[in-house]
Backbone as CSV, one residue per row, in Angstrom:
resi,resn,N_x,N_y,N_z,CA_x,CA_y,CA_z,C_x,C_y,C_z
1,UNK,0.818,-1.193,0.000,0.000,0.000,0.000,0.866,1.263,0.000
2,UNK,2.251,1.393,0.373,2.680,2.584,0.929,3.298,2.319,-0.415
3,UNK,3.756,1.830,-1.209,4.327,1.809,-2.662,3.030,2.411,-3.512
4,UNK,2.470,2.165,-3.302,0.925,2.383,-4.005,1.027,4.315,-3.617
5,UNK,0.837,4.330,-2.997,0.447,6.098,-1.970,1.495,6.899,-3.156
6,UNK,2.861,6.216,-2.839,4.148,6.688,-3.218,4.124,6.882,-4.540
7,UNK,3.246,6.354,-5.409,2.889,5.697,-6.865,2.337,7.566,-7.031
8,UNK,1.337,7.674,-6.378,-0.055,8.444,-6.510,0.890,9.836,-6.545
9,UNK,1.108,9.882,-5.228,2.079,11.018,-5.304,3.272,11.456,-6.256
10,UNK,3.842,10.533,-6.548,4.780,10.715,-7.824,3.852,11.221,-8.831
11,UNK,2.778,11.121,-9.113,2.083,11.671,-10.056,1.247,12.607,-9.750
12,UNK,1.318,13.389,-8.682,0.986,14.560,-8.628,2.071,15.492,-8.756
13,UNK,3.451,15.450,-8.455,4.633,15.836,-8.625,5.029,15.540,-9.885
14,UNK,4.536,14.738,-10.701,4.980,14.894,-12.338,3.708,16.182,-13.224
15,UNK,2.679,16.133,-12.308,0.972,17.658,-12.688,1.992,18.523,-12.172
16,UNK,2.310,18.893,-11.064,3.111,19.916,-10.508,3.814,20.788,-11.694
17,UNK,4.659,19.376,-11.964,6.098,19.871,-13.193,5.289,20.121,-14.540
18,UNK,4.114,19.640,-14.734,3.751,19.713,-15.743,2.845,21.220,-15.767
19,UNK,2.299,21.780,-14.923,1.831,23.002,-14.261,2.509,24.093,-14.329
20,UNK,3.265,23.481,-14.017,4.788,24.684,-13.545,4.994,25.284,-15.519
21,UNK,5.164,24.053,-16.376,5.850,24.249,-17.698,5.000,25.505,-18.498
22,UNK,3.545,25.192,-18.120,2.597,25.887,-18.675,2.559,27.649,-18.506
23,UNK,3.455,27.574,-17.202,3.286,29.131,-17.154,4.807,30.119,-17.349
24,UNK,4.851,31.293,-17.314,6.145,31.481,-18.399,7.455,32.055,-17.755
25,UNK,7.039,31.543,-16.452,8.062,31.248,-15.265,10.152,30.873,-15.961
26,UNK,11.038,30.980,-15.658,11.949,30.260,-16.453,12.095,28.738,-15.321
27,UNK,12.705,27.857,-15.884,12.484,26.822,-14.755,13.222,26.549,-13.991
28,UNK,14.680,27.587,-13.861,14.815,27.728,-12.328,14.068,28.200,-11.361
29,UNK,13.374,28.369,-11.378,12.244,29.046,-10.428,11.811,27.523,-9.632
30,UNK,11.326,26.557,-10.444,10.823,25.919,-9.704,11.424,24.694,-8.445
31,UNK,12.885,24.544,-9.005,13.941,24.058,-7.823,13.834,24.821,-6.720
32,UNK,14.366,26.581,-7.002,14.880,27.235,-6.583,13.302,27.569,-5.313
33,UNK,12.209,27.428,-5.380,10.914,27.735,-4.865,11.006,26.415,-4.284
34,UNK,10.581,25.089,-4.562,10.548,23.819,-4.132,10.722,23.773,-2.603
35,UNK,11.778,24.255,-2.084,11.751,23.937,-0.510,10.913,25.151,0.675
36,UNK,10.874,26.147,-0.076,9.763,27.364,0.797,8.693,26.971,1.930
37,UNK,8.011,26.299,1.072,6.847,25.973,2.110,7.744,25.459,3.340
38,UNK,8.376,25.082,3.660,9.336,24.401,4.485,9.796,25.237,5.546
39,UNK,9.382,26.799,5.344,9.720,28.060,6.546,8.397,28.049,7.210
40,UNK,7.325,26.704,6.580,6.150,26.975,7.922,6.795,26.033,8.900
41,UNK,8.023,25.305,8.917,8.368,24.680,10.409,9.245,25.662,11.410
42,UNK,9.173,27.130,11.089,10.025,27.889,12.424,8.441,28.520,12.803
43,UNK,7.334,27.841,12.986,6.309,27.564,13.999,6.650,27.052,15.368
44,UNK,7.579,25.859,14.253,8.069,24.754,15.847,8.585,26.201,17.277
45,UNK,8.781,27.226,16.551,9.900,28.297,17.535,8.506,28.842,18.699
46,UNK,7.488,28.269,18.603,6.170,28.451,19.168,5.580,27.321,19.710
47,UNK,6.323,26.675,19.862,6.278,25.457,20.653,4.966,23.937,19.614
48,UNK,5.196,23.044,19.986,4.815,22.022,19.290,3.468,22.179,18.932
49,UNK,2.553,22.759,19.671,1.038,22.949,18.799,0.996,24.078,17.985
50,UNK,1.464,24.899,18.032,2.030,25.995,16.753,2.509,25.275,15.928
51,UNK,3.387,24.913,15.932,4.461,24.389,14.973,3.538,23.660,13.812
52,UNK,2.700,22.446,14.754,1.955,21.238,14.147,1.509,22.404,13.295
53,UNK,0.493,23.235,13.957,-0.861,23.903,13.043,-0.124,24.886,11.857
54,UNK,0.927,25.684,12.200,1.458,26.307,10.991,2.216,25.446,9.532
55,UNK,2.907,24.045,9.635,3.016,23.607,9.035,2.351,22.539,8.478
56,UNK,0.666,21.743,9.461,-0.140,21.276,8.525,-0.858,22.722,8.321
57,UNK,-1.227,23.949,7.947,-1.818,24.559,7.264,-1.125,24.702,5.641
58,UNK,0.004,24.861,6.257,0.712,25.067,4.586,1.274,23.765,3.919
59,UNK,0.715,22.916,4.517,1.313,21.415,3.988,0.052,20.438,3.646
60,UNK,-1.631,21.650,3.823,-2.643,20.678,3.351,-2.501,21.027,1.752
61,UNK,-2.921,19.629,1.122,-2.827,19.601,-0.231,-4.515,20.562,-0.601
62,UNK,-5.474,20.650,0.161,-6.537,21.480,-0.194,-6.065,23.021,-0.203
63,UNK,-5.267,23.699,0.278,-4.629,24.386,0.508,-3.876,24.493,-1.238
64,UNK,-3.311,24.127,-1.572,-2.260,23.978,-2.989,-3.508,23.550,-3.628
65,UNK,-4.463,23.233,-3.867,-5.454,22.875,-4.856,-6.167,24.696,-4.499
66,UNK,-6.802,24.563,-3.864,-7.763,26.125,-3.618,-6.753,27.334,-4.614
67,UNK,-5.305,27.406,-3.924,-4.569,28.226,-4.331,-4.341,28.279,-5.872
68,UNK,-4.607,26.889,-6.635,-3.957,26.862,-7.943,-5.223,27.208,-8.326
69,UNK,-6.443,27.244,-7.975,-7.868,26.801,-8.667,-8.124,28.386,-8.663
70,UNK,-7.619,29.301,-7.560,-8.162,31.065,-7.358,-7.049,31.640,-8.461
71,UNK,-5.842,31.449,-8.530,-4.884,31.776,-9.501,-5.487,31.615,-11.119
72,UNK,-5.376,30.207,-11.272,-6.465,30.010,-12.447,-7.410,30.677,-12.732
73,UNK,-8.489,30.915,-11.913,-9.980,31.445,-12.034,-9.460,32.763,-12.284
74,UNK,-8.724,33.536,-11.683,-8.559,35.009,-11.828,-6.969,35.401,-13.005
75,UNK,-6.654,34.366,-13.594,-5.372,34.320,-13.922,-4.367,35.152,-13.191
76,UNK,-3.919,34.656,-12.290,-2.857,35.334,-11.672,-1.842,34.565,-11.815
77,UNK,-0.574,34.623,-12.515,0.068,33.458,-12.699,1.342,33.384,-11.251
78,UNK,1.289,34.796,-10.631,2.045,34.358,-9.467,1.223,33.553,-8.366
79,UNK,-0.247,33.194,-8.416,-0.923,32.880,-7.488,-0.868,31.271,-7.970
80,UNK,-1.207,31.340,-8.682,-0.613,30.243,-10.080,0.762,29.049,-9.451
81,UNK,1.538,29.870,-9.552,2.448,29.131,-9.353,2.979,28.875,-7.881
82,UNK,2.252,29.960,-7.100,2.205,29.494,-5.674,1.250,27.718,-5.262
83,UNK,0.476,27.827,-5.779,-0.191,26.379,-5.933,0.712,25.354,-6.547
84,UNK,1.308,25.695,-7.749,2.127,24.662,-8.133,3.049,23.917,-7.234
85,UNK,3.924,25.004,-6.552,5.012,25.062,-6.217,4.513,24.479,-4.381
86,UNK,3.452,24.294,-3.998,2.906,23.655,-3.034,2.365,22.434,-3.940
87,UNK,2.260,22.157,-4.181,1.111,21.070,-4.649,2.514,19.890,-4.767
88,UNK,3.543,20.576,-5.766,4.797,19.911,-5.768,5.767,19.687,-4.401
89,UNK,5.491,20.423,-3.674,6.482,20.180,-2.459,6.014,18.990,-1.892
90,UNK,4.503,19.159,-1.608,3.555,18.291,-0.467,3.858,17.241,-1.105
91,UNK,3.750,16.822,-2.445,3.896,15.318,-2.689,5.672,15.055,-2.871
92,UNK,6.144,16.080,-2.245,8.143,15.235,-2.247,8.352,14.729,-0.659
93,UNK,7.347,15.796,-0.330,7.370,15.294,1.565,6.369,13.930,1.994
94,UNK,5.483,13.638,0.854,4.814,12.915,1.162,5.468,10.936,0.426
95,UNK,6.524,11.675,-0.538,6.880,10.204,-0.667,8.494,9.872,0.035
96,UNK,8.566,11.150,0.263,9.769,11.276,1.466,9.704,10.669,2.764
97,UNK,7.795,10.579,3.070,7.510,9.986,3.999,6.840,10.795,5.189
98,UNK,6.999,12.436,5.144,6.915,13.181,5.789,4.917,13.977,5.763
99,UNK,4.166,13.716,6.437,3.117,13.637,6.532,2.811,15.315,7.436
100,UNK,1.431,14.946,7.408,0.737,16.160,8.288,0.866,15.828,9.651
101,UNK,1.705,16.717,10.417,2.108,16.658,12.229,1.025,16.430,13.233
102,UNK,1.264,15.948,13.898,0.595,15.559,15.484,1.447,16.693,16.005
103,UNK,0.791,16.958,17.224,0.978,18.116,17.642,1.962,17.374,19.458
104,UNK,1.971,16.298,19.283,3.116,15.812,20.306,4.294,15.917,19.942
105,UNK,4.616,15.691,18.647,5.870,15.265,18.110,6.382,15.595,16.321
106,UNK,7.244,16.638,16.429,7.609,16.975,14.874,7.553,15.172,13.967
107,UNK,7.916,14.712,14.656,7.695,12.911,13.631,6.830,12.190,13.971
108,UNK,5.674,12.547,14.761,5.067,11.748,14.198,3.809,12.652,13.613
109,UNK,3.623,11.817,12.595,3.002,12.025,11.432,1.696,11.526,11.027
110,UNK,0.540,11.890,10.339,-0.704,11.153,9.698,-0.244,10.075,8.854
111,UNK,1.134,9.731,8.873,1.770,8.762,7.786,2.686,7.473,8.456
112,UNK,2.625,8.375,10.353,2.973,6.902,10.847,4.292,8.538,11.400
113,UNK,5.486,7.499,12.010,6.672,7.877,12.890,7.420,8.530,11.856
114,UNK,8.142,8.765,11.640,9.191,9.463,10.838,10.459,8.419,10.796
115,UNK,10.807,8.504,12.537,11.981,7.737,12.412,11.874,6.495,12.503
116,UNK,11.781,5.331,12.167,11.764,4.052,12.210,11.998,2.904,13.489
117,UNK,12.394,3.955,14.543,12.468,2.922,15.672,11.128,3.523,16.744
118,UNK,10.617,4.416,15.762,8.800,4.072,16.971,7.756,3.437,15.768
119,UNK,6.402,2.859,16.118,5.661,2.479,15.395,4.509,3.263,15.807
């Protein structure tokens, strides 16, 4: 099953790249953007239920869908590619293994532990 998930997600990260091509961005942009969403974990600097809630807000995939769908609707292509550029992160963290936070513990995850010696 988790090969399967991993399957799904790889193919939202190949829409991502394919998203990304469509708009007239150059394509360093989209490496160079790729890890951003990733400044919603200095939440954690607010202790672990901050942390959880600021980085599952910017790490729900409804979140990167809404964003690409208001960009679209209004053509905004920087709003545009803010969706992309989430939509693509969430599924590198998600076959990375890295899920939406519990608010006990930066690892553990809606996807299970992070590190392999808890279950």
């Amino acid at each position: 099953m988790k090969l399967l998930l991993k399957f799904e997600e790889a193919a939202l990260l190949l829409l991502s790249i394919y998203l990304f091509g469509q708009t007239s961005y150059a394509w360093w942009w989209y490496p160079l953007l790729l890890l951003l969403p990733d400044l919603s974990m200095l939440g954690y600097l607010g202790g672990p239920h901050t942390g959880a809630f600021t980085y599952n807000l910017i790490h729900h995939r409804a979140l990167a869908i809404a964003t690409l769908l208001f960009g679209w609707f209004l053509q905004l292509e920087p709003i545009i590619l803010s969706g992309t550029i989430l939509l693509g992160h969430i599924s590198i963290d998600r076959i990375a293994g890295y899920g939406l936070k519990h608010a006990d513990s930066f690892h553990h995850t809606h996807l299970g532990w992070i590190k392999s010696s808890k279950s």
